[in-house]
N, CA and C atoms as a LAMMPS dump frame, in Angstrom:
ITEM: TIMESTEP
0
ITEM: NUMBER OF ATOMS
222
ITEM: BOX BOUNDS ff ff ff
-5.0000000000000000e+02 5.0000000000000000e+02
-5.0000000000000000e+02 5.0000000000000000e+02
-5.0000000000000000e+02 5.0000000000000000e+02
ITEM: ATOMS id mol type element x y z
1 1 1 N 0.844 -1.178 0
2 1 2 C 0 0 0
3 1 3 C 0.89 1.242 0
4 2 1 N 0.688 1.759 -0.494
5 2 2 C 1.236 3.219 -0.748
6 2 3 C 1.082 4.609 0.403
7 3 1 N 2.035 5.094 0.787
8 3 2 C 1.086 6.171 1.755
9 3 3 C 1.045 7.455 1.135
10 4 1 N 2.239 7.365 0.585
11 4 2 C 2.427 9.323 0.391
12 4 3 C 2.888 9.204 -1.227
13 5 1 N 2.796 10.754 -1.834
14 5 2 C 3.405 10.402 -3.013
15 5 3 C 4.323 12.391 -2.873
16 6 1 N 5.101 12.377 -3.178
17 6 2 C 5.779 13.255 -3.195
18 6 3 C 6.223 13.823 -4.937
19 7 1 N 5.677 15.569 -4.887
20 7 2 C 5.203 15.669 -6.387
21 7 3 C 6.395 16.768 -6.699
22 8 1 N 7.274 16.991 -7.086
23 8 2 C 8.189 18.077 -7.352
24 8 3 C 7.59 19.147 -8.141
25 9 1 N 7.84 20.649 -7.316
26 9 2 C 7.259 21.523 -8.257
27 9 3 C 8.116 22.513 -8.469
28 10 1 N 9.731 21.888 -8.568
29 10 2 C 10.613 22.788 -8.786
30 10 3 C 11.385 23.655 -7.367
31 11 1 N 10.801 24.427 -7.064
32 11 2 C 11.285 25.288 -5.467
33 11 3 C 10.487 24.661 -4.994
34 12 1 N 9.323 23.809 -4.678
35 12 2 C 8.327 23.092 -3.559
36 12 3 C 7.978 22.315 -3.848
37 13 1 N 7.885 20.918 -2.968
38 13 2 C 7.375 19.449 -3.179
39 13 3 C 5.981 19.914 -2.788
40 14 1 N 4.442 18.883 -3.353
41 14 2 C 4.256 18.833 -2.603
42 14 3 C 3.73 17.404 -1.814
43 15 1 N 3.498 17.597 -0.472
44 15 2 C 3.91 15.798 -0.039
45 15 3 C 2.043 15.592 -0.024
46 16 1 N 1.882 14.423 -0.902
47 16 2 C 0.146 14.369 -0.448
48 16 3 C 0.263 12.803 -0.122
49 17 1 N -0.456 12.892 1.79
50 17 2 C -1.229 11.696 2.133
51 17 3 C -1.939 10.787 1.571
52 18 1 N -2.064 9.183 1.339
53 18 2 C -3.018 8.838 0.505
54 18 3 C -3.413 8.092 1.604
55 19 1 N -3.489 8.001 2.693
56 19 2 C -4.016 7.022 3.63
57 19 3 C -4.887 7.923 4.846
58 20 1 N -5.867 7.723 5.701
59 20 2 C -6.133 8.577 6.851
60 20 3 C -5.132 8.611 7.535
61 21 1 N -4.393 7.204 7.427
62 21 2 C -3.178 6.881 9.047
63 21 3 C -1.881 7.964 8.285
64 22 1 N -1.85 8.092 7.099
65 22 2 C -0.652 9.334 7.014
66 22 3 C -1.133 10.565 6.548
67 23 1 N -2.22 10.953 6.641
68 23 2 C -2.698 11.97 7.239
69 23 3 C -2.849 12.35 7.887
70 24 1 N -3.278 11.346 9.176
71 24 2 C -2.916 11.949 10.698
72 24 3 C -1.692 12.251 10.927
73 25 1 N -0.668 11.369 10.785
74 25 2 C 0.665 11.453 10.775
75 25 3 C 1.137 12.768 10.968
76 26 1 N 0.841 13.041 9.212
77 26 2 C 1.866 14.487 8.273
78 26 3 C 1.266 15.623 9.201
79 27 1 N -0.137 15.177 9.801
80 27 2 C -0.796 16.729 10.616
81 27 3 C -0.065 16.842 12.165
82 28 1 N 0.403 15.265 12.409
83 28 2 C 0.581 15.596 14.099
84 28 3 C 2.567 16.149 13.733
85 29 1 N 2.958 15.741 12.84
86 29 2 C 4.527 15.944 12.558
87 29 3 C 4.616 17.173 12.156
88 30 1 N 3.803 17.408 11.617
89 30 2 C 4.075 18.924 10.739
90 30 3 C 4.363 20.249 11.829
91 31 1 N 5.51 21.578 11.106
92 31 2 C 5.425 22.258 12.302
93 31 3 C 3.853 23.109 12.213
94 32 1 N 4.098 23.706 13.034
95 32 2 C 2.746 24.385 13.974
96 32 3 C 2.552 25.576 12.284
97 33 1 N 4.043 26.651 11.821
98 33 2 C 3.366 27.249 10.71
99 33 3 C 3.398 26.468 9.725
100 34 1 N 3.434 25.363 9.581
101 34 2 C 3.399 24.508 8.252
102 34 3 C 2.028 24.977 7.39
103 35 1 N 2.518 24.693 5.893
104 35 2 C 1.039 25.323 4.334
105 35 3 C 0.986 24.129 4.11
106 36 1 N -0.342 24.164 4.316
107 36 2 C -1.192 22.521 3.604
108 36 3 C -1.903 23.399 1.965
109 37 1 N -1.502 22.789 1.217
110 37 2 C -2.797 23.327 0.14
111 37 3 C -3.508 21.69 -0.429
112 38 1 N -4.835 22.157 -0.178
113 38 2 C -5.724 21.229 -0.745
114 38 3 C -5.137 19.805 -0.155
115 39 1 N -4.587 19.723 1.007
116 39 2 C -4.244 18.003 1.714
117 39 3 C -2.798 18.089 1.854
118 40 1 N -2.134 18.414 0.716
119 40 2 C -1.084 18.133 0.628
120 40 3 C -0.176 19.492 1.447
121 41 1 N 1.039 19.068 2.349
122 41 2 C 2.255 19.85 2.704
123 41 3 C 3.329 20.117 1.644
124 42 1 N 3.268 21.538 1.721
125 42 2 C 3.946 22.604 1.001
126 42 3 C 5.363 22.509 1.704
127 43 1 N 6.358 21.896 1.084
128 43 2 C 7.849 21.72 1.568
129 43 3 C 8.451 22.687 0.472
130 44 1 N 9.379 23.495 1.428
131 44 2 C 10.634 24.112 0.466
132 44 3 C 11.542 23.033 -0.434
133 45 1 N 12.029 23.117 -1.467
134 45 2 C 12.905 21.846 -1.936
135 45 3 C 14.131 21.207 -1.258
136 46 1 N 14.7 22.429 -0.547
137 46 2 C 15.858 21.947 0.712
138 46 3 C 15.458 20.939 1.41
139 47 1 N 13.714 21.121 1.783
140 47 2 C 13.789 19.891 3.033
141 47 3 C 12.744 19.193 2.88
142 48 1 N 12.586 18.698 1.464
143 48 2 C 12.101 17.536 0.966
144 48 3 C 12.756 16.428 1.589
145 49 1 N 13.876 16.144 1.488
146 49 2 C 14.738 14.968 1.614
147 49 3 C 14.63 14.783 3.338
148 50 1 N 14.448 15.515 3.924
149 50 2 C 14.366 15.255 5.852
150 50 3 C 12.916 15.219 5.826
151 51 1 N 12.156 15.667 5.299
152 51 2 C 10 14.742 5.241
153 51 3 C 10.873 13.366 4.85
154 52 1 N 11.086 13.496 3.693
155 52 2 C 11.007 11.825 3.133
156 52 3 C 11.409 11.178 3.782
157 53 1 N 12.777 11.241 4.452
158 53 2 C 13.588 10.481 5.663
159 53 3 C 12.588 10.224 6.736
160 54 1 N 12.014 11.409 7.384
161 54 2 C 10.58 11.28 8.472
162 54 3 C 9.835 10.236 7.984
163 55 1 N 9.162 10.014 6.627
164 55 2 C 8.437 9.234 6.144
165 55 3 C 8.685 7.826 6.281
166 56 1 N 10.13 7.906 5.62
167 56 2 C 10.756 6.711 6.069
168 56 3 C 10.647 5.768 7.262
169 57 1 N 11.601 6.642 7.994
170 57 2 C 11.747 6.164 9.3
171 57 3 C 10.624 5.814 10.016
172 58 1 N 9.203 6.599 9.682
173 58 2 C 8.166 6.281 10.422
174 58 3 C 6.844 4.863 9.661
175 59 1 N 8.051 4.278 8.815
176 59 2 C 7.144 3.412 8.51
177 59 3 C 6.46 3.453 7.202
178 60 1 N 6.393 4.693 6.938
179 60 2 C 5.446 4.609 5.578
180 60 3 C 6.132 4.593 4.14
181 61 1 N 5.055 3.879 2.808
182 61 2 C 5.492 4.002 1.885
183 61 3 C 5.729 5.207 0.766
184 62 1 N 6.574 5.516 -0.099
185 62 2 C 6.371 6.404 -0.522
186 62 3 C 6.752 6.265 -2.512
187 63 1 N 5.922 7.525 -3.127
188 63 2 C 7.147 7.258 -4.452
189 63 3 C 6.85 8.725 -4.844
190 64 1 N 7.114 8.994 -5.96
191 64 2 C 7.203 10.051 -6.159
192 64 3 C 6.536 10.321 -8.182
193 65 1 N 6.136 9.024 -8.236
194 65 2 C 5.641 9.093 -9.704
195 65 3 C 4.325 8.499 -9.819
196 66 1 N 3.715 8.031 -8.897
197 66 2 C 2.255 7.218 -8.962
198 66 3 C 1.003 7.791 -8.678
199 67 1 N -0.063 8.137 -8.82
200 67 2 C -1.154 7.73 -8.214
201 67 3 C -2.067 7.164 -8.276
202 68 1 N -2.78 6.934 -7.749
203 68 2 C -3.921 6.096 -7.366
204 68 3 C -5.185 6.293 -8.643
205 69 1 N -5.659 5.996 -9.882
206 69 2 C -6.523 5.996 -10.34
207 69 3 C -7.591 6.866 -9.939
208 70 1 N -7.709 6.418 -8.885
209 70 2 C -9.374 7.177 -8.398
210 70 3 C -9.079 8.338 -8.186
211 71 1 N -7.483 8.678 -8.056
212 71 2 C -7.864 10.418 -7.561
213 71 3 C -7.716 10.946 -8.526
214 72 1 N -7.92 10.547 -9.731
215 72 2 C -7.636 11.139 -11.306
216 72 3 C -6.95 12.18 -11.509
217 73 1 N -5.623 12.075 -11.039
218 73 2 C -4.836 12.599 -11.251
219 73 3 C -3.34 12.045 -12.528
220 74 1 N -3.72 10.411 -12.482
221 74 2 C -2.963 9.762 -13.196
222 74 3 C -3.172 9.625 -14.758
């Protein structure tokens, strides 16, 4: 199962949840001024790579080229 998919937008990733359980997650980890747009956390490109590591380390899956059919985005 997939949790997160991480979308490069050049100067900002952005990281979108595909699960409730890493959605709770990304909301209880995130700092306090952290930018959600539309679900997804608004990362500077510097610290993409320390989320993903977080992601990591905490278990979840990730990629950075997939999604899910249903969110018709693919």
């Amino acid at each position: 199962m997939l949790h997160f998919v991480f979308e490069n937008h050049g100067t900002v990733f952005l990281v979108w949840p595909l699960t409730d359980e890493a959605a709770d997650w990304l909301h209880a980890t995130a700092p306090e001024d952290a930018i959600f747009f539309n679900g997804a956390l608004v990362v500077e490109h510097r610290y993409a790579g320390d989320v993903l590591f977080a992601v990591y380390k905490a278990g979840f899956t990730w990629s950075t080229e997939f999604w899910p059919e249903k969110d018709g985005r693919g």
